[in-house]
N, C-alpha and C positions, 0 to 999 in steps of 0.2 A: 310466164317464166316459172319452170319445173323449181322444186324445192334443190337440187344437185346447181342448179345456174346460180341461182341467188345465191349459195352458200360461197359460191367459188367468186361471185361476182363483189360480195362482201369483203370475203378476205382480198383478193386482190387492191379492192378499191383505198383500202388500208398499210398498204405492201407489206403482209403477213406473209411470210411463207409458211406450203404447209407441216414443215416441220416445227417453226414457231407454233403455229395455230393447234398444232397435236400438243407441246408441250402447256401451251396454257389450258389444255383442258385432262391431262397426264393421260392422252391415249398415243398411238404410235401413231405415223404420219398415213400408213397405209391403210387405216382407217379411213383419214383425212379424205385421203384420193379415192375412197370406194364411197365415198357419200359423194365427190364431185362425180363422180362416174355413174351416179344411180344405182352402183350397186348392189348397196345396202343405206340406212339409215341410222342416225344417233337414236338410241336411247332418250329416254322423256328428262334424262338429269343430265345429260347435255346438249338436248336442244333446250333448258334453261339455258346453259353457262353460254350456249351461241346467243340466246337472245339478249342475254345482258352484257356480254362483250361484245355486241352491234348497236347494243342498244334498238333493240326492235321488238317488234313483241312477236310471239308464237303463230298469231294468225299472219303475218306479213309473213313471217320463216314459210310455212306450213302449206295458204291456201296457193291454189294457181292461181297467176295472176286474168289467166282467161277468163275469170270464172265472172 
């Protein structure tokens, strides 16, 4: 699983919308949707603020899980 699935598959699993999930990290939601869509990516100071409001750590965010 691509880092774009996990992230969507997190907030979901939590029922975050991604307007919620943009305001807890004060970006706009259309950020949100370009990191579930591949994109683009967060920045290294909010893939923290993802891993500690999932509670996950960076390498489960980050690696494929192919791998």
């Amino acid at each position: 699983m691509n880092f774009n699935e996990k992230i969507q598959e997190l907030r979901k699993n939590r029922n975050i919308t991604q307007e919620k999930f943009a305001e807890m990290l004060n970006i706009s939601r259309q950020a949100v949707a370009k990191w579930e869509t591949g994109e683009t990516y967060p920045d290294i100071n909010n893939l923290i603020l993802i891993s500690n409001i999932f509670n996950v750590s960076l390498d489960r965010l980050l690696k494929n899980d192919s791998c």
